[in-house]
C-alpha positions, -999 to +999 in steps of 0.1 A: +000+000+000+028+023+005+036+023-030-001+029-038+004+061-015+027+086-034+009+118-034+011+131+007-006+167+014+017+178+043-006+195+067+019+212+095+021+249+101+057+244+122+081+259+093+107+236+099+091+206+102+068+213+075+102+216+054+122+187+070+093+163+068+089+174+032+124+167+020+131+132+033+092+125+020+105+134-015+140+116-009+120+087-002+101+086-034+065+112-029+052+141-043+048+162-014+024+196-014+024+215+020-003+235+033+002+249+068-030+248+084-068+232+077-079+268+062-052+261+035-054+229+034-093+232+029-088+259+000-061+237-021-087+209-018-116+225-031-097+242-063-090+203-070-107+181-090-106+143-073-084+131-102-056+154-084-066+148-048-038+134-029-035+097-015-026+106+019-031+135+041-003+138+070-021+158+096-007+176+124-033+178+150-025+214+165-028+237+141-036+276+134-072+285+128-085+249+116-068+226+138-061+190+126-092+177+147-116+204+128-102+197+092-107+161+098-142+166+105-150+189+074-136+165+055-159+136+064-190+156+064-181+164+026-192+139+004-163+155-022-132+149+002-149+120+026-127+098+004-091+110+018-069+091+042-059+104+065-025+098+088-026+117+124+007+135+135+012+148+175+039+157+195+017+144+219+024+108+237-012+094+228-020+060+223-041+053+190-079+055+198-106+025+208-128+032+183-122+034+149-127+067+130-133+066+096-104+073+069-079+078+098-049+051+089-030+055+120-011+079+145+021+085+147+042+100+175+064+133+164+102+118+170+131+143+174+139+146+139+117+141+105+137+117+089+124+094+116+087+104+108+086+096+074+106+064+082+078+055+105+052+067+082+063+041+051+064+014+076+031+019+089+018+024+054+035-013+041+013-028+071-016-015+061-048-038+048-066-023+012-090+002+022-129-013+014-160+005+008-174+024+037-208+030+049-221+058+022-237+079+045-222+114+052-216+113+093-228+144+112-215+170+116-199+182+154-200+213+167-182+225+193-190+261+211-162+280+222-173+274+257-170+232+253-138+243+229-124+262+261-131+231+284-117+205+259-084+226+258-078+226+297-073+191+293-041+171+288-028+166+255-035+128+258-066+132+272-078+155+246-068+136+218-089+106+235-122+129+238-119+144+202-117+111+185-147+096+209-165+126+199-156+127+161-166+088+164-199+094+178-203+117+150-201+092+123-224+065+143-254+089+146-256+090+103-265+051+109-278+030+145-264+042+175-261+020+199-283+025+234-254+019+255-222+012+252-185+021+276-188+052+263-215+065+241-249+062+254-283+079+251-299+103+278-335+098+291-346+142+275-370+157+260-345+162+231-323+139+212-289+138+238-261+113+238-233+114+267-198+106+254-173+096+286-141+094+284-113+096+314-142+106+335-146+138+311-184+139+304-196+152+271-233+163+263-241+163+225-274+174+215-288+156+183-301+174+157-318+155+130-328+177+111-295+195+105-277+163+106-257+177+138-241+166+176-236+200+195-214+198+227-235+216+246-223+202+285-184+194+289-178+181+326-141+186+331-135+163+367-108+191+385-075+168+387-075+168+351-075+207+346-038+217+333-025+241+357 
């Protein structure tokens, strides 16, 4: 598959990693185009036709503007870019997610140099299976208010890794069932359509809307050890 994979979008807004990742990705045998943040990112995509999409996107998940997180949702609530894979970059020790989110390949861990990224990166890519069909429906979209974006960010890099991916996960099962209960999704006895999403003992409220096909985090419940001083 890594052969398959020759076209990577390099989403980083760091200069010098965007420029040493970029470099030993072309030493090693891809076309590399760099965008530094998801606004960019976004805006070379959409001036695209699929034919010259790329076969990978590298992410970096803290970015400017649209963070990595934010573009990975636009992209799956697109039908035109749903298609992308998508490879997850942090300097961040987190461990790759218990549920499975839709186009995401893998994770990788930022090492100390970039050589040993895009090592990592064509290793991970040899191991991967063919990538099948998915579901066809578009999931829904997640909003995040700047209050719950305020709450999410007092968390631990880890940590808020974790809850973004539950949350971007529960996104994609309410486009199909949802299950009633489960160790970390389940749905709230309301007058309106809720879910709760708990992870870490963080407790996330997402209001349903069907008619928009949209989760709002409306509640975040941040337990206090967990706060970042």
């Amino acid at each position: 598959m890594a052969m398959e994979m020759r076209h990577l979008l390099l989403v980083e807004d760091d200069l010098t990693w965007r420029d040493g990742v970029g470099q030993a990705a072309r030493e090693a045998g891809f076309q590399v185009t760099p965008v530094s943040d998801g606004t960019e990112a976004l805006a070379w995509l959409s001036h695209r036709p699929r034919a010259q999409h790329p076969d990978l996107i590298l992410l970096d998940l803290l970015l400017p503007r649209v963070d990595g997180w934010e573009l990975y949702g636009r992209l799956r609530t697109d039908a035109r870019l749903r298609h992308l894979s998508v490879m997850m970059m942090s300097s961040a020790r987190c461990l790759p997610p218990e549920v499975p989110l839709g186009g995401v390949v893998g994770f990788l861990h930022k090492p100390v140099r970039p050589e040993a990224l895009v090592l990592e990166l064509m290793a991970r890519l040899r191991e991967l299976p063919r990538r099948t069909e998915e579901w066809p429906r578009v999931p829904y979209a997640l909003r995040l208010p700047d209050a719950s974006l305020y709450s999410l960010h007092s968390l631990p890099d880890a940590i808020r890794h974790a809850v973004r991916v539950h949350l971007l996960r529960a996104a994609e099962l309410a486009a199909t069932e949802l299950p009633l209960a489960s160790s970390w999704l389940m749905a709230l006895p309301s007058e309106k359509p809720s879910l709760l999403v708990t992870v870490e003992g963080v407790r996330v409220v997402l209001e349903v809307d069907d008619d928009a096909c949209a989760l709002t985090a409306s509640i975040v419940i941040v337990p206090s050890h967990l706060h970042r001083g």
